[in-house]
N, C-alpha and C positions, 0 to 999 in steps of 0.2 A: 504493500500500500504506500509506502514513503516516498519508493523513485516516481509513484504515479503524482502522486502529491504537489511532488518538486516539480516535473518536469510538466506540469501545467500551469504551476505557479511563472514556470520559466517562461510558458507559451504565453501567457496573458502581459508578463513584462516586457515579450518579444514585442508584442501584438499594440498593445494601449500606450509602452512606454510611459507611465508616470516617472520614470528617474530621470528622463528628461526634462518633465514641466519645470518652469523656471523658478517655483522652491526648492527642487533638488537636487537641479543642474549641476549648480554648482559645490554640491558637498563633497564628492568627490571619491564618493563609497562605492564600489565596485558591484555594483546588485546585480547584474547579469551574471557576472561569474560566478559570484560566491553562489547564486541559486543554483546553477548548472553544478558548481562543482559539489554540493549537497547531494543534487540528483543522482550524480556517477558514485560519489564516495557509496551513499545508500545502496546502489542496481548491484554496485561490486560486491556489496555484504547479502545481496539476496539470490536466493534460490533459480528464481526463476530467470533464467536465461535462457535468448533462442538465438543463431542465425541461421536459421534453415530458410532464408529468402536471398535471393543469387543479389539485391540490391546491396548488404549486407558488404560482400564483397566488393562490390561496383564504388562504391562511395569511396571506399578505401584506397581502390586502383586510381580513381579519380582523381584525387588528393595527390597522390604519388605520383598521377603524370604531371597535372598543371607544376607540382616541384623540379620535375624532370624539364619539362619545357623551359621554365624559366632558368636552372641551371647550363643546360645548352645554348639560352639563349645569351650565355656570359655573364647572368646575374645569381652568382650560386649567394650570395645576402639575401636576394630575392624570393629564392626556396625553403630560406628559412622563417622568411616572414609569411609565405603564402601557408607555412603549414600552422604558424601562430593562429591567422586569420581563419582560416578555414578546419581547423581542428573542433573549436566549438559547433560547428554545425553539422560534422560529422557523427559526435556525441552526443548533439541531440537529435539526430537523425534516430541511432540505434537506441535511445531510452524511451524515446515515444513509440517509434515501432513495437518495443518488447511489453508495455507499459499498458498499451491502450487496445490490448484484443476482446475485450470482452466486450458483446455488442452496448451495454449501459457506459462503461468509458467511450467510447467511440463519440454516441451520441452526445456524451459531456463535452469530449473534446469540439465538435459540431457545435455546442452551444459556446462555449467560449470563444471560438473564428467568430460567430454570428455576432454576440453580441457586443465583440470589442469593434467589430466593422460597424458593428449600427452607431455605436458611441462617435465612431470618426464621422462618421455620414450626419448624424446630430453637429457635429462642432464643425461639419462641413458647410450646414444651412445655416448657422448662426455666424461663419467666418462671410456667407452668401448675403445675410441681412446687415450685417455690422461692418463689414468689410475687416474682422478680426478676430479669430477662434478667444476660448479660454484659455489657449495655450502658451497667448502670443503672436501665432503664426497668424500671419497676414492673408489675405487673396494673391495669388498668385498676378504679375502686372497684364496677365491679357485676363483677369474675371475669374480663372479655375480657383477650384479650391484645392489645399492639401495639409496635411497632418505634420507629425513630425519625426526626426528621423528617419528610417528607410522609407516612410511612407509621404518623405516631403515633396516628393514629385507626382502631380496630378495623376499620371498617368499609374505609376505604383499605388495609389491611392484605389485608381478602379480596377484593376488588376485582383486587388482584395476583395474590393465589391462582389465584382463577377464572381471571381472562386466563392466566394460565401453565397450567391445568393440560391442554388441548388441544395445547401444545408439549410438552410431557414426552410424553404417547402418540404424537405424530409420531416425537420420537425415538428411542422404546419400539421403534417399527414396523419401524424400521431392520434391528435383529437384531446380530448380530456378538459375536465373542469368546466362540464357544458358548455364546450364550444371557444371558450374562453383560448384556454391554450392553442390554438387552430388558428383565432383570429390573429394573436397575438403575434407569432412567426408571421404568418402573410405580410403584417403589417413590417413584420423588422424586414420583408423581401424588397416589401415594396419601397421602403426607404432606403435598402441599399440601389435599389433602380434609381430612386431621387439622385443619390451621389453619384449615382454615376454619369448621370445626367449632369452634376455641378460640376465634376471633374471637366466633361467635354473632349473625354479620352478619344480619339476615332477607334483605338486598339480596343477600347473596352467596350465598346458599344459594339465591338465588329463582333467582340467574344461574346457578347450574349446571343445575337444571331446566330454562333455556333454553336452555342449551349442548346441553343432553341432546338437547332436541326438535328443534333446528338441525341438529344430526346426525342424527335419526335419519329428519329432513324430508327432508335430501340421501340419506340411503341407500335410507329404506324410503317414502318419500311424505309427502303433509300429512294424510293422515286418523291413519293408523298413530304419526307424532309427538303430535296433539292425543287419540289415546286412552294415548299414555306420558305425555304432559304434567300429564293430566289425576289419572291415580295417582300420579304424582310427587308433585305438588301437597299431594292428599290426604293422602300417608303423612307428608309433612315438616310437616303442619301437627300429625300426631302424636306428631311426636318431642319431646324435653324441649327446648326449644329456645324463644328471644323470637317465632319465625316460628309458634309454636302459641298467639299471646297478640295475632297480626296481626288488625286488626276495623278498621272504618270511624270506628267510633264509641270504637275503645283513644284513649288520651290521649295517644301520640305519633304516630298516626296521623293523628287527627284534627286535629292542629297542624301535621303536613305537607299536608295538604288546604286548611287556612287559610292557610298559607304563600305554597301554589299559584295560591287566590283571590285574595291582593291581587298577588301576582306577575302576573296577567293584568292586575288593574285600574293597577297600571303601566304593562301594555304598550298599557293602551285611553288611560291618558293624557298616553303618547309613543311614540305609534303608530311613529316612524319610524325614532330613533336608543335609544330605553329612558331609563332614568331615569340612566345611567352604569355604566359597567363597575368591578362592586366597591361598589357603592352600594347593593344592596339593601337591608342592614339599616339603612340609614338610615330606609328607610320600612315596615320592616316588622321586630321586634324578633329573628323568627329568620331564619334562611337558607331560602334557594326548597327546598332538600331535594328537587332535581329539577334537572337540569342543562340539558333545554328549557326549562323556564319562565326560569331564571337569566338565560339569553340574550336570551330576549323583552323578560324585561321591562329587561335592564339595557343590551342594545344595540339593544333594537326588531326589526322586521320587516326593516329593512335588513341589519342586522350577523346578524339569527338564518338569513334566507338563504344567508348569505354563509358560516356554519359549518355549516349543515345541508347544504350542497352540496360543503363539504369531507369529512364523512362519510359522505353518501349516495355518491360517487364510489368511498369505501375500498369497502364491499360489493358496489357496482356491476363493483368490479373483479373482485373474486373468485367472484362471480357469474358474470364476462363467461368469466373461465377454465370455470369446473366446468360449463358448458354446452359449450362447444365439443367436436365430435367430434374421437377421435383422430386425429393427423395421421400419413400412409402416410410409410414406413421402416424403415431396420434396427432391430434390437436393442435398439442405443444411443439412438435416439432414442423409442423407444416406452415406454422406460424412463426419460429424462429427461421425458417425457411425463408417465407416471404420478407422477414424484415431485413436480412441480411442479403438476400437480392434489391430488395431498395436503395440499403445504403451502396451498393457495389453502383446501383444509378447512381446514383448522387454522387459519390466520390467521380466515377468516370466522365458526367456533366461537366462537375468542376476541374477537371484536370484537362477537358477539351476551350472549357473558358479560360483557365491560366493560359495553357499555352495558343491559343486564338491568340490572346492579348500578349505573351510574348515575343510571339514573333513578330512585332513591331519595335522591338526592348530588347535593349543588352542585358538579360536578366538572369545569366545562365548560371550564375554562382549566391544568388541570394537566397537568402537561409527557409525563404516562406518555400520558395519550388520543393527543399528534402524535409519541410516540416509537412507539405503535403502529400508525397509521395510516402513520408513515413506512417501517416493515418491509411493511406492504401494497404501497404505493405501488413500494418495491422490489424487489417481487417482481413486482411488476404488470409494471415494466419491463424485468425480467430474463427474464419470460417472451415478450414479445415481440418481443426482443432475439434468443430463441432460435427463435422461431417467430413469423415476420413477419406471417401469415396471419390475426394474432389483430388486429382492428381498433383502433385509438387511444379515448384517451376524448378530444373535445375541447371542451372550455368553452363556444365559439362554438355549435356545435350545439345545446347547452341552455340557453342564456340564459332563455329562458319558462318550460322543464321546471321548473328549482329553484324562481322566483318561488310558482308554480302549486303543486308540492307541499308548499313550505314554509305558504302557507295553509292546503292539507287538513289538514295535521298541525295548523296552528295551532287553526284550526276542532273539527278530531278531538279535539283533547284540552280543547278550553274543552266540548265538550259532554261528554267523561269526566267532567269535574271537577263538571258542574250537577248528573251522574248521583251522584256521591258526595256532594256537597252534599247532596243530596234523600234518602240514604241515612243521613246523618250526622246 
């Protein structure tokens, strides 16, 4: 119970940040570590341990290449800071994963995303009427709104929205306290739709049109999705909105296109490890403004392997659930059934909304992607934990698989990109 304790206590100071508000800005007390380092000393003294999830692995290989890369890339000081920076999010990758399988943690976890995003989306419309949060933090100089710390940039702001708003309707679905409890999630959905609205992400608004279609691919099929997708699209390029101003050839599009181009022509010349992890703008004056190319070109073909097969597993899992047929039993178990294919929606929603809206964002190392991917991974294992029947994923078996799709994708998108080139 303790590492569960800590390592939410750590999720909601990831999340809300109070050590940042400007009473305790400046104290100087280390709250994020000392909670985290609570969390591990406790996991280390308990019992339950698992890595039986190939991510498990991945994060770890992860960590070691973007080190390797920046050591080849001439900066071995540089590897030693990447693993400072990047060790805490590996740690708390593995104590959430281990921590939150039981489907009531889950949902706890679920409630705490939700309702530290509603809280932002709240001090997002009062930053929207006053022109200045509780926090401090101002309106952003074109109108948007945003939070503080990792979430100061509008665009990470809706990013959160999106991922949260398919957990608030999981736990809308529940029902309880006549009707009450039902109304109450909707309303926290529908005020993360407000923020995302305030932010005026074009990434995030794109990502709920693909949340939209991801749903309605699992419920109603792929045709029935790609003719929602396709009005979705349409009407949002009509609303008053930067997503009505989206063109090939707008001036900040077209600087995320050139971004993308020399981001390749990094990964054409260090094909293996990238130019280093965090180095981009050395050779290119803006950010990749895409969280695959980021990878490519900054840890190469090795290292973007090695996190595309951390990802590709998160979906693969929740995939492997919402396929399987129900399994024969009582009441109880046809019902723990259903609700653990729910969430396996809901997490796979949300992981088709982050990464929608990533791929507009250099986002490929921030700590929320392996805090989400670690609620997958624990669900992954809570569900086979509870129903044996449901096959392992194992690493070993796809050694080729990832190499092999990690090219198509590489392949896939250098030829989007000539296609927008030639467009632009």
């Amino acid at each position: 119970m303790a590492p569960y304790f800590f390592i939410v206590l750590y999720l909601l100071l990831v999340l809300v940040r109070p050590q940042e508000y400007p009473a305790l800005a400046g104290s100087g007390i280390p709250i994020l570590p000392a909670v985290l380092g609570m969390a591990a000393l406790t996991w280390l003294f308990s019992r339950q341990k698992r890595f039986d999830a190939p991510n498990y692995v991945l994060i770890v290989a992860f960590l070691a290449a973007t080190m390797v890369s920046l050591a080849l890339s001439g900066w071995v000081g540089g590897a030693v800071d990447q693993l400072a920076n990047f060790a805490p999010t590996v740690i708390a990758f593995f104590l959430l994963a281990n921590a939150a399988t039981p489907q009531k943690r889950i949902a706890f976890v679920m409630t705490v995303f939700v309702a530290s995003a509603a809280l932002m989306a709240v001090h997002g419309a009062e930053q929207s009427a006053l022109g200045e949060g509780w926090t401090g933090m101002p309106l952003v100089d074109d109108g948007r709104i945003q939070y503080i710390g990792i979430f100061s940039d509008p665009n990470d702001l809706g990013m959160l929205f999106v991922m949260c708003m398919p957990m608030a309707l999981f736990l809308g679905s529940r029902g309880g306290l006549l009707g009450l409890r039902r109304l109450f999630w909707y309303a926290a959905c529908a005020l993360l739709l407000y923020g995302v609205y305030l932010t005026n992400s074009r990434g995030a608004l794109l990502a709920v049109v693909a949340m939209t279609g991801v749903y309605v691919w699992q419920r109603r099929g792929l045709f029935t999705a790609g003719i929602l997708g396709a009005v979705a699209l349409a009407a949002l390029k009509l609303m008053p909105s930067r997503l009505s101003e989206l063109d090939v050839q707008e001036r900040s599009a077209a600087g995320r296109v050139d971004a993308w181009y020399e981001g390749m022509q990094m990964l054409i010349s260090n094909p293996f490890f990238g130019v280093g992890t965090g180095r981009f703008t050395e050779h290119h004056p803006l950010t990749a403004h895409n969280s695959i190319i980021l990878v490519l070109a900054e840890n190469g073909f090795i290292g973007f392997t090695i996190w595309f097969a951390f990802v590709g597993y998160a979906f693969w899992m929740m995939m492997r659930i919402l396929r399987q047929p129900a399994p024969e039993g009582d009441a109880f178990v046809q019902r723990t059934w259903r609700t653990d294919r729910a969430i396996a929606l809901t997490l796979l929603v949300s992981l088709a909304g982050f990464f929608a809206a990533a791929f507009f964002l250099s986002r490929s190392y921030v700590i929320l992607l392996y805090l989400l991917v670690a609620i997958v991974v624990a669900h992954f294992s809570g569900v086979r934990d509870r129903f044996p029947h449901i096959a392992p994923m194992l690493l070993r078996n796809d050694l080729l698989r990832w190499p092999a799709l990690a090219a198509i994708a590489t392949i896939g998108f250098y030829a989007i990109l000539k296609v927008l080139l030639a467009l632009g």
